[in-house]
N, C-alpha and C positions, 0 to 999 in steps of 0.2 A: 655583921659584915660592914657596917658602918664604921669609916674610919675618921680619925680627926684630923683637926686642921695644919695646914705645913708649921712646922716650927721654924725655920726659914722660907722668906719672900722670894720667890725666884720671877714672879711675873708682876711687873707693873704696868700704869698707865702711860704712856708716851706724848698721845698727843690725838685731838680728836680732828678728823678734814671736816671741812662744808661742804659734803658731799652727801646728803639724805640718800638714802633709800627706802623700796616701797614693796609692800605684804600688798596681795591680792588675797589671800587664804588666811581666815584670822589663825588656823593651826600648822601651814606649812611655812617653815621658815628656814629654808637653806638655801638663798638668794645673793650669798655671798662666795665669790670662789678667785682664790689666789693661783698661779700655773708660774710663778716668778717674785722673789721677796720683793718687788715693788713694785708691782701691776694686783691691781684689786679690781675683780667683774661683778658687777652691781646690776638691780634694777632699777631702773628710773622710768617709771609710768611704762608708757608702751614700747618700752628702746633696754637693751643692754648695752652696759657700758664700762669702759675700760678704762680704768683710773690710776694714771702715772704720777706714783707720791713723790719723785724725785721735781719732776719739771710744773705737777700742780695743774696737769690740763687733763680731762679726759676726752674720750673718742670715744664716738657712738658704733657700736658692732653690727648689731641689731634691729631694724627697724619695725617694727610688727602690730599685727592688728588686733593684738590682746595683751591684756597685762598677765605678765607670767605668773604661773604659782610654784615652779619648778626651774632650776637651772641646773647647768654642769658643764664643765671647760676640764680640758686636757686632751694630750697631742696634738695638739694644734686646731681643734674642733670647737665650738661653743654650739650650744641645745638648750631650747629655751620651751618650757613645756603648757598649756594653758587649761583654765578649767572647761572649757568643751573640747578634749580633747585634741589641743591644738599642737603642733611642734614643728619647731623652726629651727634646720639645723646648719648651722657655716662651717668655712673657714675661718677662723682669728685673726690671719695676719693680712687679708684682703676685705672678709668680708664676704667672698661671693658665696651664693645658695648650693650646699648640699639636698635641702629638701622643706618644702615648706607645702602645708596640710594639716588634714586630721587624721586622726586613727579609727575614726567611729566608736571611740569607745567613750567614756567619761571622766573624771578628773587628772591629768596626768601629776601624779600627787609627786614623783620624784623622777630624777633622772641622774642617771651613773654612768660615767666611760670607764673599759677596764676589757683586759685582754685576758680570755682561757686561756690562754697560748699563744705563744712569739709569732707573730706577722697577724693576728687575729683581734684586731682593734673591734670593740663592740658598743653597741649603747645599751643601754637595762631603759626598759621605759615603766616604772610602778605605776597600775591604774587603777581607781577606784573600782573597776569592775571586777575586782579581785582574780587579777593576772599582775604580771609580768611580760613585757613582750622586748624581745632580744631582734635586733639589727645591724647587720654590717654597716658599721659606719662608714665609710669611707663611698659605698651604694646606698646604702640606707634599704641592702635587700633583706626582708622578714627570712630569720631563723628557725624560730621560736617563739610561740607561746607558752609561760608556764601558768598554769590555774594553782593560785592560793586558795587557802580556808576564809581568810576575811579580806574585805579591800587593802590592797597592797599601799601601803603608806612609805614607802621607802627599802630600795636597796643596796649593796652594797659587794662587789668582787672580792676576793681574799686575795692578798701577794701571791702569785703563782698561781692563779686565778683554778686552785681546785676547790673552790665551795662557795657560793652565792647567797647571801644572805637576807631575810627579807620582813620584814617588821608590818603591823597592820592594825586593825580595829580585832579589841581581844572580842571574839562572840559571847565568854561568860571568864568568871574570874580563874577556872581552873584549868584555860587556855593554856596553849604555850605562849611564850614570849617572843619568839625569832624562830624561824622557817630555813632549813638550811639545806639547798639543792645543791648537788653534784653535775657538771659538765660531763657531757658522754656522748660521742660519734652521734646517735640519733636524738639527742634530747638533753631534757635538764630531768633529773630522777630526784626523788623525797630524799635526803640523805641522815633525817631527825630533824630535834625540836629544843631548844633552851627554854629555861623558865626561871622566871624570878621577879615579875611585875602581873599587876592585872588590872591594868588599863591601858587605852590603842599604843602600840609602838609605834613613835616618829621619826624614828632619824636610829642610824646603826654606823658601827667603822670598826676596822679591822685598824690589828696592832698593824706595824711594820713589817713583823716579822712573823704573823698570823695566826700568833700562840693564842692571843685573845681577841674577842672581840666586844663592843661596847654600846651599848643602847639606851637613847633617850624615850621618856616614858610620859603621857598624862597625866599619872598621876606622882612625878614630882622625884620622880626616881633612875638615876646613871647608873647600869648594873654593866657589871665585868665580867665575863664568863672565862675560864680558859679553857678552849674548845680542844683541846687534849682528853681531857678528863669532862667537859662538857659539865664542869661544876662552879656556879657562881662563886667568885673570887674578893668581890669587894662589891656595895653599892653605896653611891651617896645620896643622899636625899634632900632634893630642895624646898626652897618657900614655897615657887608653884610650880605651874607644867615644866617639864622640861623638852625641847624644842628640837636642838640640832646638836649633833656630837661629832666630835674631829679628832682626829688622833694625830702629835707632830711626829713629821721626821730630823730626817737631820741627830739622829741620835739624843731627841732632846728626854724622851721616856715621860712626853707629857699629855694626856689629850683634856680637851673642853668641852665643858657641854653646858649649851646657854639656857636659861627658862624664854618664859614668854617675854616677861619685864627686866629690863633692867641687871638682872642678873647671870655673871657667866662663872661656872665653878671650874677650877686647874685641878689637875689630879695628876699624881706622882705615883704614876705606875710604876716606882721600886718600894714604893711603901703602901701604895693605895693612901697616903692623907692627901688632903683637898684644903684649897685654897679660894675664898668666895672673893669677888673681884665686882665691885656696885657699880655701873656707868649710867649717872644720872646726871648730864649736865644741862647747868643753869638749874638745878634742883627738880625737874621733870622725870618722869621714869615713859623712859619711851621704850617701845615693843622692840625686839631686836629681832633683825630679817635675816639671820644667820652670821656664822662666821668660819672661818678659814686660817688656819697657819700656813707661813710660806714655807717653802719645800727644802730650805735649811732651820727650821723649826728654830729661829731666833724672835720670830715676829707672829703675830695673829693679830686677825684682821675681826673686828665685829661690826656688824651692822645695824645701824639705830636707826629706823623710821623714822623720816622727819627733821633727825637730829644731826646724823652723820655717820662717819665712819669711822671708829674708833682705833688706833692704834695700841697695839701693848707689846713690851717687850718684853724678851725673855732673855732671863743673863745665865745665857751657856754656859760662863765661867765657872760660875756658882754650880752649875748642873754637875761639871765633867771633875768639879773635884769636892764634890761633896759625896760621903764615905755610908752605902747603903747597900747590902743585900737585894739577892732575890730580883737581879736587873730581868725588863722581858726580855 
């Protein structure tokens, strides 16, 4: 299932900001999220922050009393999650407190906004206690708890939000890979299992169009399932862990998925080839704290601890008339 590398470049480097960001969890890294192609949401020590590439200033969201290991922004909400089960959730365009506390549980390892259903704005909160725990956003009133097999390490809502996705620490190698629950009047119910890695699942994302979906892995491996057929479709495999994975819109048919270091791979979901992409500047290989496409899928955002924020661009041009089968 290994495929090979693009024969055409469609993604380059653009340009990298002075804006560091910063890993609280040496294994959780999706600290980066875009909700607009020129605002990038960042952590910076104990503050989230909202960084405007056009004007070059940013603006503190966030002020908090723990360095996040977890973020997530959209509809207008930003959630910033901590390792003693901290979470802090606003408004974006003010600021002010939707809810700010613990959970009593332990690591909030990931956090997902995404709606079962029109008018049904939610949050996913994955916690190392091996749940999930669902909340109206907009209340922040408890839903749902769902109980995983391993600590919940990341989840992820499907388009039309019928199936819930959920990745974790594999208990042995003949594990599943991804955890896939159904929304239903009383609950979230077991709805199967994908397979094709065996080491912890970190990071998961749905296509666009939620024919497939895609997960980053420990041990160095981005597997594509198409959840139709519920049969691994393509995987790439990299130098080392792999971190955080994102799927673009915007029509672009591209998603990424960053390792620990340095490295972020593109992948051409009409072909499955991949595309390695080194951001080591000043010759440093610094840990990358997630990344993010904007929501015209021309742009992706990476984050370098320390170093900054990386920009890359993506030449639609080249996308929309280059000549490929098998579009998702």
């Amino acid at each position: 299932m290994t495929r090979s590398p693009f024969e055409q470049k469609f993604v380059s480097i653009k340009e990298i900001y002075a804006r560091p960001t910063k890993i609280q969890h040496w294994q959780l890294r999706d600290l980066v999220h875009c909700d607009d192609d020129y605002f990038i949401y960042c952590v910076s020590d104990r503050c989230t922050v909202r960084y405007d590439t056009r004007s070059d200033k940013s603006t503190e969201i966030q002020k908090l009393s723990f360095t996040p290991t977890s973020l997530a922004v959209g509809s207008g909400f930003i959630a910033a999650g901590g390792q003693c089960s901290q979470l802090d959730v606003r408004h974006v365009e003010n600021g002010s407190l939707v809810q700010s506390g613990g959970l009593g549980a332990s690591v909030n390892n990931a956090l997902h906004i995404g709606s079962p259903a029109p008018s049904q704005l939610r949050l996913y909160v994955a916690n190392n206690d091996q749940s999930v725990r669902v909340f109206a956003l907009a209340t922040m009133r408890p839903l749902a708890r769902i109980s995983t097999p391993t600590p919940s390490n990341y989840c992820a809502l499907a388009p039309g939000g019928g199936l819930l996705a959920c990745v974790g620490d594999a208990p042995d190698r003949g594990a599943p890979a991804v955890y896939l629950y159904r929304p239903m009047p009383a609950g979230y119910v077991a709805f199967g299992a994908l397979r094709g890695y065996s080491d912890a699942g970190m990071s998961c994302a749905w296509s666009p169009s939620g024919a497939c979906l895609a997960a980053a892995s420990q041990d160095g491996r981005c597997t594509i399932w198409d959840t139709r057929t519920r049969q691994a479709v393509a995987q790439v495999r990299a130098g080392g862990a792999c971190r955080c994975v994102k799927w673009a819109g915007g029509g672009a048919d591209l998603l990424a998925c960053s390792e620990h270091e340095s490295n972020v791979h593109i992948i051409d979901s009409r072909t499955w080839a991949s595309q390695k992409i080194t951001l080591a500047p000043g010759g440093e290989e610094p840990h990358i704290s997630g990344l993010a496409f904007a929501p015209s899928g021309r742009r992706l955002f990476v984050g370098l601890s320390g170093a900054g924020l990386a920009l890359l661009d993506v030449d639609t041009l080249a996308r929309t008339t280059f000549a490929a089968g098998d579009v998702n």
